[in-house]
C-alpha positions as CSV (number, residue, x, y, z in Angstrom):
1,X,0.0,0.0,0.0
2,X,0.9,3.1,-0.9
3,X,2.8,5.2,2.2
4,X,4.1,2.6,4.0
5,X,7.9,3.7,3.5
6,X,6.2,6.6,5.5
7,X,5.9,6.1,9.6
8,X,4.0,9.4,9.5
9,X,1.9,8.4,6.7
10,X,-1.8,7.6,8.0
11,X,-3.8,4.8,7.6
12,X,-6.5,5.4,4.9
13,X,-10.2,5.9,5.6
14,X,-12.6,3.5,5.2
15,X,-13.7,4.7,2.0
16,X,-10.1,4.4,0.4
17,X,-9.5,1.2,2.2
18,X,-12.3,-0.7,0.9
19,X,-12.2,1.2,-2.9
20,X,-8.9,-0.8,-3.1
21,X,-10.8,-3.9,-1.7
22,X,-13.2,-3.7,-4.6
23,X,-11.2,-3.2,-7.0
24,X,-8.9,-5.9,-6.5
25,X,-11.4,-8.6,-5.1
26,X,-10.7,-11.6,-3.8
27,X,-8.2,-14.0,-6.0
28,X,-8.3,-17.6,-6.7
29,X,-10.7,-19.2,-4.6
30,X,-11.2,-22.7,-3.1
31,X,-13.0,-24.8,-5.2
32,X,-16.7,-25.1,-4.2
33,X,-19.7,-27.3,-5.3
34,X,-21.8,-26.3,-7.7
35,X,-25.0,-24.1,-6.2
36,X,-27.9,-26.9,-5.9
37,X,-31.1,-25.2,-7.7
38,X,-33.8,-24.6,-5.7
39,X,-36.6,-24.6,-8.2
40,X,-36.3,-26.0,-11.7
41,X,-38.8,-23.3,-13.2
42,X,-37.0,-19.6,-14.3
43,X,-37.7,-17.5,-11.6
44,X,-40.5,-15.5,-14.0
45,X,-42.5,-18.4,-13.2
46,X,-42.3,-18.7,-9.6
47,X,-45.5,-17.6,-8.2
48,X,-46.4,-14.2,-6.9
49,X,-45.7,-12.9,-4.7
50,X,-42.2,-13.7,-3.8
51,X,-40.8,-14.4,-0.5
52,X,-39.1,-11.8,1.5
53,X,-35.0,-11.7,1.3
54,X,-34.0,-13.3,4.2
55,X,-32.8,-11.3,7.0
56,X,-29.4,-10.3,7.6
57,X,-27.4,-12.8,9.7
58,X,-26.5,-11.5,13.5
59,X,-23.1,-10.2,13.7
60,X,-21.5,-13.1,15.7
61,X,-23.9,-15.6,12.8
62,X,-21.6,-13.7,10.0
63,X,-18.8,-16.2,8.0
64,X,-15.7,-15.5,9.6
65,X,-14.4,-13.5,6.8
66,X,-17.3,-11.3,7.0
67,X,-17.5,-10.3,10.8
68,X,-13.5,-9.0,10.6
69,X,-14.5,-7.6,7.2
70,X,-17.0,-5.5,9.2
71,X,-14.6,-5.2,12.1
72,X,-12.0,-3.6,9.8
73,X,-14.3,-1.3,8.7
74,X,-15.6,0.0,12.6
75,X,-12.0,0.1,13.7
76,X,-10.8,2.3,10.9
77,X,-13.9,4.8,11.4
78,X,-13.5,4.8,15.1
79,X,-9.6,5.6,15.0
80,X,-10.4,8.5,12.3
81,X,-13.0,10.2,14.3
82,X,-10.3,11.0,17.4
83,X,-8.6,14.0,17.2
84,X,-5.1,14.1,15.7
85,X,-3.7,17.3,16.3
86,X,-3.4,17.3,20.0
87,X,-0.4,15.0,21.5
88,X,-2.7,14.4,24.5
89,X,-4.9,12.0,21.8
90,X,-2.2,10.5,20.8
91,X,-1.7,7.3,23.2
92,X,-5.7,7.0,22.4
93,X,-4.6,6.6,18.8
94,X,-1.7,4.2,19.5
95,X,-4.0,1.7,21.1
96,X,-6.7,2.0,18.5
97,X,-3.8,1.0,15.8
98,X,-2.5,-1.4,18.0
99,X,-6.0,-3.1,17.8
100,X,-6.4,-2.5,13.9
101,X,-3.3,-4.7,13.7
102,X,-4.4,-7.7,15.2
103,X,-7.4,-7.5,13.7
104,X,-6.3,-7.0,10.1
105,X,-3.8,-10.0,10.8
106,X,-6.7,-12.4,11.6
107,X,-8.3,-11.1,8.8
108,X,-5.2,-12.3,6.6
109,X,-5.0,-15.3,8.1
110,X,-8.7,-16.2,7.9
111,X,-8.8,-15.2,4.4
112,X,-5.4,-17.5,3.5
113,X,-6.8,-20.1,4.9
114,X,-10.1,-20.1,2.8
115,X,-8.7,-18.8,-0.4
116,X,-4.9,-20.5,-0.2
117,X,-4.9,-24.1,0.4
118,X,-1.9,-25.7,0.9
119,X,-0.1,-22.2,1.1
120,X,2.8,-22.3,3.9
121,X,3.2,-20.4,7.0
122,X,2.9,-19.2,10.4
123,X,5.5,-20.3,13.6
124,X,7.8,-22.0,11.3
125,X,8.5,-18.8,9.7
126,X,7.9,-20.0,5.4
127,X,6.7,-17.0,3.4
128,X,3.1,-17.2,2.9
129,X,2.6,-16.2,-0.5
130,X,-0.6,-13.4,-1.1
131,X,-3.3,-13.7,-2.9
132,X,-5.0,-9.8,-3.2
133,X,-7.6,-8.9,-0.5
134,X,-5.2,-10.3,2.2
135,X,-2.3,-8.5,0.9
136,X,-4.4,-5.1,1.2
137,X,-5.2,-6.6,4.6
138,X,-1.6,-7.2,5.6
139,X,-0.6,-3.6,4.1
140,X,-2.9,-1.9,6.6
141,X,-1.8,-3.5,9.4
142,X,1.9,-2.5,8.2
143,X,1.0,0.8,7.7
144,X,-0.8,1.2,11.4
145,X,2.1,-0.4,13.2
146,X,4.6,2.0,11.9
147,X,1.6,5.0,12.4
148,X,1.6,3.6,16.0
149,X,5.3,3.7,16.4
150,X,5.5,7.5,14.8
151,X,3.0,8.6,17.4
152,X,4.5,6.8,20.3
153,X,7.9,9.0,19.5
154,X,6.1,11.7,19.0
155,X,4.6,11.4,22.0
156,X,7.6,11.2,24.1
157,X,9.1,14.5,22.3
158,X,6.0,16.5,23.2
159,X,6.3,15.7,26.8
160,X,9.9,16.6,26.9
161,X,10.8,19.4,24.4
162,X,11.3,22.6,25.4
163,X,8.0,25.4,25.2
164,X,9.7,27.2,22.4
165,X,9.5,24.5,20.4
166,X,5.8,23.2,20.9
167,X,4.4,27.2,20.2
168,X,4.0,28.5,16.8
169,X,4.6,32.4,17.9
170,X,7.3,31.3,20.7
171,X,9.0,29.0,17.8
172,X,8.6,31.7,15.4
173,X,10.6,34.3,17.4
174,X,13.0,32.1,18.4
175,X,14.0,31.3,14.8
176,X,13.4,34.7,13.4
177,X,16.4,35.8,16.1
178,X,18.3,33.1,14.5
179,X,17.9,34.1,11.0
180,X,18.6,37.5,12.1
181,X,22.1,37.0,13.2
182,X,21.6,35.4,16.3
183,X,23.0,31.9,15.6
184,X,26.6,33.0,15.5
185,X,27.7,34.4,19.0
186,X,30.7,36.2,21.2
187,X,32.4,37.7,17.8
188,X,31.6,34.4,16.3
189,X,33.4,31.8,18.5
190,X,30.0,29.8,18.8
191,X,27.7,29.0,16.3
192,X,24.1,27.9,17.0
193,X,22.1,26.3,14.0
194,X,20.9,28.1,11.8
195,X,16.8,28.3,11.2
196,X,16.0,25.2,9.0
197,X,18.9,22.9,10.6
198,X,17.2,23.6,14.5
199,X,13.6,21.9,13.1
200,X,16.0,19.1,11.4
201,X,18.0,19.1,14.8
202,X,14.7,19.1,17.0
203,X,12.5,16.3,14.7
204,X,13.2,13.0,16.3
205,X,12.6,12.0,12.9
206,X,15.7,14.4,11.5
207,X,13.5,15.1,8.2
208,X,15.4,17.7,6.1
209,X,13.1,21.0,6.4
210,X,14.7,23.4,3.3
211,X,13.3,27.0,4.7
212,X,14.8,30.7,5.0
213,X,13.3,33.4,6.7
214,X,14.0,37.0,5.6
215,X,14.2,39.1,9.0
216,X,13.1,41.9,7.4
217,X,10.0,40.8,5.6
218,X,6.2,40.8,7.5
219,X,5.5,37.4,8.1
220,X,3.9,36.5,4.7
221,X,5.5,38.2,1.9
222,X,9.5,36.9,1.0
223,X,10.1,33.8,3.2
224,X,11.1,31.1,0.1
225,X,11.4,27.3,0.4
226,X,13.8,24.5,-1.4
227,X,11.2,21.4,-0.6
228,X,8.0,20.9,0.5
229,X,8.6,20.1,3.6
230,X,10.0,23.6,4.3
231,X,6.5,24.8,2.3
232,X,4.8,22.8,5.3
233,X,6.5,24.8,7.7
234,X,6.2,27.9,6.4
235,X,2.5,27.6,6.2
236,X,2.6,26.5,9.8
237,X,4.7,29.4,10.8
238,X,2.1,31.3,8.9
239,X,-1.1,30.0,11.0
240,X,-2.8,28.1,7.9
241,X,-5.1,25.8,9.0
242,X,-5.9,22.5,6.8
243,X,-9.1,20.8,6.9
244,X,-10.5,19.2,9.7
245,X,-7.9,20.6,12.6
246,X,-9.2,20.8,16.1
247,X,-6.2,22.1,17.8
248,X,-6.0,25.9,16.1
249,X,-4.3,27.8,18.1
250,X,-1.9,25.3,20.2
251,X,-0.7,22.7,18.1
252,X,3.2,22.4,17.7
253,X,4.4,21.9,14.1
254,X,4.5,18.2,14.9
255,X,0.7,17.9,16.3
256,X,0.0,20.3,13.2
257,X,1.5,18.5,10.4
258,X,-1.1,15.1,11.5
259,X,-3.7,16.9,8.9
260,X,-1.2,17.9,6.4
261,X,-0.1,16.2,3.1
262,X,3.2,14.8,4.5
263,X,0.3,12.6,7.3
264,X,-2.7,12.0,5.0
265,X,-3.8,10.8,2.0
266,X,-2.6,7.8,0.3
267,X,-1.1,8.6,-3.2
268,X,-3.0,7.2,-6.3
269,X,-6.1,7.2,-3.9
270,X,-6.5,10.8,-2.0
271,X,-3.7,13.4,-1.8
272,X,-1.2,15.1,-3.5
273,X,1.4,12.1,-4.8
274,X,4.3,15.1,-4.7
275,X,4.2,14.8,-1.4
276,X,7.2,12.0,-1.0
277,X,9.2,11.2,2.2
278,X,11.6,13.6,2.6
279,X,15.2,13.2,3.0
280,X,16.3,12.1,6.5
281,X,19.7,12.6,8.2
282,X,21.4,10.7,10.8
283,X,22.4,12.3,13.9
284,X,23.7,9.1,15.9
285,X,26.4,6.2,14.9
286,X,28.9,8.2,12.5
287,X,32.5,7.2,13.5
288,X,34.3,9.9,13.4
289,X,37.5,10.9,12.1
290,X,39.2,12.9,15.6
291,X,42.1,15.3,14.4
292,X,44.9,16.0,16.6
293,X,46.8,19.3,16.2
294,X,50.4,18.9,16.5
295,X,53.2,21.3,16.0
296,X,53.5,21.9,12.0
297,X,51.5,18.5,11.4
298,X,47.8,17.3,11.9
299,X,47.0,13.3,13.0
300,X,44.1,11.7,12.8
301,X,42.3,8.2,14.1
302,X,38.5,6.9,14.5
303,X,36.6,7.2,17.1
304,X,36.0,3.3,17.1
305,X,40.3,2.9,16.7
306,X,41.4,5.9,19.7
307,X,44.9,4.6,19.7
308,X,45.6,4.3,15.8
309,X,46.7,7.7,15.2
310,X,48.0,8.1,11.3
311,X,49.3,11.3,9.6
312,X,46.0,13.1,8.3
313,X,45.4,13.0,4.7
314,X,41.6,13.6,3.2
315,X,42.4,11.6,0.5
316,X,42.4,8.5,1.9
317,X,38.9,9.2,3.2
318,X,35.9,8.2,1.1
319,X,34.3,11.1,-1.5
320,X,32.3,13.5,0.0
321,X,29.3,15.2,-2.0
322,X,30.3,18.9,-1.3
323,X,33.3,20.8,-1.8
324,X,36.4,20.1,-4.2
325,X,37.7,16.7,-4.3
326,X,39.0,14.8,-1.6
327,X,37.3,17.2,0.9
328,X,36.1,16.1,4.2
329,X,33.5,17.9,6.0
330,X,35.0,19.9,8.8
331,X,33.5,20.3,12.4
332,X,35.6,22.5,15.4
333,X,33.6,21.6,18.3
334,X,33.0,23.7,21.1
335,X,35.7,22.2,23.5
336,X,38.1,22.3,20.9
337,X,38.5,19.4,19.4
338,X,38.3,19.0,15.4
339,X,36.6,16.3,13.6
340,X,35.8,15.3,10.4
341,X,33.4,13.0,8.1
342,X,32.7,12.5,4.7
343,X,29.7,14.4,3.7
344,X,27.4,12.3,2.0
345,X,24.9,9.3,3.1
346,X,22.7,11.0,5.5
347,X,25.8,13.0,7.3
348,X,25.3,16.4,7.5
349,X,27.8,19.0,9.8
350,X,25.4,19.1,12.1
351,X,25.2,15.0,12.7
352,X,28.7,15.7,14.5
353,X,27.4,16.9,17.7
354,X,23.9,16.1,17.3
355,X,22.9,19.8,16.3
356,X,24.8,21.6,19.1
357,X,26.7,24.7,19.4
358,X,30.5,24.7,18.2
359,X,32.4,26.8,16.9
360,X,33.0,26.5,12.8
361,X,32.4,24.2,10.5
362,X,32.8,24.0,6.6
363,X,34.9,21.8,4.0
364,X,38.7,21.1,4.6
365,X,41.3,19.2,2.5
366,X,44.6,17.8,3.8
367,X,47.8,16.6,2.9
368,X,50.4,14.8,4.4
369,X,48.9,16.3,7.7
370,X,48.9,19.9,6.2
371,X,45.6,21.4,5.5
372,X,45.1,23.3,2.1
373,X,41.9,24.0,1.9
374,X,39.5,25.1,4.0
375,X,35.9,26.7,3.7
376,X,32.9,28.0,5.6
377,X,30.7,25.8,3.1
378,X,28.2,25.0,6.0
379,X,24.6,25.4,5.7
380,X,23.6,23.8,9.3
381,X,25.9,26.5,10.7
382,X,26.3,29.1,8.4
383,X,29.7,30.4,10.2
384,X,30.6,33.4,9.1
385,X,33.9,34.7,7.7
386,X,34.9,35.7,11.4
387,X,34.3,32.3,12.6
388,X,36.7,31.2,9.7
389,X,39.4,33.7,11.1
390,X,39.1,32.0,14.7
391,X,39.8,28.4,12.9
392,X,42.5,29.5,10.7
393,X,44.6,31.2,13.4
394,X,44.1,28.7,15.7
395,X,45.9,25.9,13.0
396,X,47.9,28.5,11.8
397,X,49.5,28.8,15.6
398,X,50.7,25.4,15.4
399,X,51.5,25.5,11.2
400,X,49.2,23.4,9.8
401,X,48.0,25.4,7.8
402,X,50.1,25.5,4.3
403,X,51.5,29.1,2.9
404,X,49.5,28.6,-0.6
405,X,46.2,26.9,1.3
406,X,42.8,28.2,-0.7
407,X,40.5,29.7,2.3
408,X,36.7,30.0,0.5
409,X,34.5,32.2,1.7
410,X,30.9,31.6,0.5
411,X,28.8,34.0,2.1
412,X,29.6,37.6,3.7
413,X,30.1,40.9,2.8
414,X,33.3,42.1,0.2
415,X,36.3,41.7,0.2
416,X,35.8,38.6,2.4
417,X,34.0,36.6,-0.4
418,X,35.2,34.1,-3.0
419,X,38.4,32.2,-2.6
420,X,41.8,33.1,-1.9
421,X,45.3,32.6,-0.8
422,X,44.9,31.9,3.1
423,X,47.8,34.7,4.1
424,X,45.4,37.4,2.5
425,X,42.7,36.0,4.2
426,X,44.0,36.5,7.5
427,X,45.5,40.0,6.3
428,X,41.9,41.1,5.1
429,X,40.4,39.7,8.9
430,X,43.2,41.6,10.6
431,X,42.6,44.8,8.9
432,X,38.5,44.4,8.6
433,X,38.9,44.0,12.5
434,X,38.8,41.0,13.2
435,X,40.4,39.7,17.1
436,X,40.5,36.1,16.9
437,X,40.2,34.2,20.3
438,X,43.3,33.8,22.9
439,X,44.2,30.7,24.7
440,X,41.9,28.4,23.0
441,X,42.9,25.0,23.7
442,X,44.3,22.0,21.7
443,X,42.7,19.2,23.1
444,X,45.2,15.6,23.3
């Protein structure tokens, strides 16, 4: 069924559910006796006037097959008619799902076992092989224990996150102040996320949400969007309302987003089929590569292999998508100590340290220990060219930094923009004004 790579994607309705279950009908059947006529006259010439239909069975008289069809059908109706955009519903909804997987296994199993003879399966573990109504059957059940599972995270995060997360105006400020300026701090030797990579940073789920916000715009006009995730939020941020919310004024992005495209809606059915899974990004279980800074020479080892320190040299490290080749994405953490990772398969800068403050970031390329070229090419962080200044003199202290190193700066203000030799860089900081950082620390 349609959704199920989604655990955020809802079950169907009724409706939808049981459109498919026309449409595909049950498959090869059992073979049965032929009916037994019951008069041998056509039925014109039965005599008048005819007998009343007879009445339908009790529900616990039904076949099998036909009591969980009906079941299926309560159990998706009763789940849809609880509220979904309020996280205090939410356990209700779990248990309902819960429910609607048992059933829709029995179902599955009931139908095998009338429409599949001889097919294999149960404790011992052999595939059993579908026919059509119960692979429908089985799909639901899929689809509502990962719902269950979304909801049961989701839970959790709304009883623990912070209020300026959960509130649409308090959210709104806060990441307003970010895109402002406010993510890069104390002339910039800490950097805070940046707008769109606090939502990714905050989302249990890490779902990439592409947004900018202007800081000077009213709150409808300029704010642009790279995916439609990031449309999502803006509309949220916005106070647009889809159909069917209960929860107008309250409900967190999260609680919000259980009406919205990205929730409902199964593609080829109901909904808009644009609206995909989005990118995802890990922020747990990357084995870092941990630099250490050396007079005139950089080292490196994993995280998973402390003691098997090696001369650093990027090129030995797999192919990152950004940057020139052979680059390694960069992170300087907050305590000093520099890592680095390729960028690429779900690693983004701020996967690192899970979305916390440090203090630069970008795209780095090394040689025989030696950096020669280095970037602010960041856009979790967005450090700024000041932030690059602190980085470069702090390797430049111990010379690891070479004479004819590139520095690239890819946002700021002229003549610290574009790329060039890394002396002039820190020439053009020194005479812009720029103080870098005393006594910072090279961690062993």
């Amino acid at each position: 069924m349609a959704g199920n790579k989604n655990p955020w994607r809802d079950i169907p309705t009724a409706d939808e559910f049981f459109r498919v279950f026309a449409a595909v009908g049950p498959g090869t059947r059992r073979a049965q006796p032929p009916p037994v006529a019951t008069h041998p006259r056509p039925v014109a010439a039965l005599p008048l006037p005819l007998p009343p239909p007879p009445a339908p069975l009790p529900h616990a008289r039904m076949p099998l097959i036909r009591q969980l069809t009906r079941r299926i059908e309560d159990s998706i109706n009763d789940y849809h008619a609880v509220e979904k955009d309020n996280y205090m519903q939410f356990n209700q909804r779990i248990t309902k799902l819960e429910s609607m997987v048992t059933l829709a296994a029995e179902y599955v199993n009931e139908y095998r076992r009338v429409n599949l003879p001889g097919a294999k399966g149960g404790p011992g573990g052999h595939k059993m092989i579908g026919d059509q109504r119960d692979v429908w059957a089985a799909s639901l059940a899929h689809r509502a224990a990962k719902k269950a599972g979304y909801l049961t995270i989701m839970e959790e995060w709304h009883q623990t996150a912070k209020f300026k997360y959960k509130y649409r105006l308090e959210l709104s400020l806060f990441l307003r102040g970010l895109a402002a300026g406010g993510h890069v701090k104390n002339a910039g030797e800490k950097l805070h996320a940046t707008p769109y990579a606090t939502i990714e940073k905050i989302d249990p789920y890490h779902r990439q949400t592409f947004f900018f916000l202007d800081p000077d715009e009213d709150k409808t006009a300029k704010d642009n969007f790279k995916n439609l995730m990031g449309a999502a939020f803006l509309q949220y941020l916005h106070g647009h309302q889809w159909p069917g919310a209960t929860n107008d004024e309250c409900a967190s992005f999260y609680e919000w987003l259980e009406y919205s495209p990205f929730c409902i809606g199964t593609p080829g059915l109901s909904g808009d089929a644009k609206f995909k899974n989005p990118p995802r990004n890990s922020y747990a279980g990357h084995d870092l590569t941990h630099v250490r800074v050396t007079k005139s020479k950089l080292f490196a080892a994993k995280l998973s292999n402390p003691d098997a320190w090696t001369v650093l040299d990027t090129r030995t490290l797999p192919l990152s998508g950004k940057g020139p080749t052979h680059a390694a994405a960069f992170i300087w953490a907050a305590d000093c100590n520099l890592y680095l990772h390729t960028h690429a398969h779900g690693f983004v800068h701020g996967s690192a340290k899970q979305g916390k403050k440090i203090r630069c970031s970008g795209m780095l390329v090394a040689e025989n220990g030696i950096v020669t070229y280095m970037s602010n090419v960041s856009g979790h962080y967005a450090p700024n060219a000041q932030s690059m200044y602190n980085f470069g003199k702090w390797l430049n202290a111990k010379k690891c930094v070479h004479g004819t190193a590139i520095v690239e700066i890819e946002r700021g203000a002229s003549p610290l923009t574009g790329k060039m030799y890394f002396p002039s860089f820190l020439n053009i900081c020194s005479t812009e004004g720029f103080r870098a950082p005393q006594g910072l620390l090279y961690p062993q």
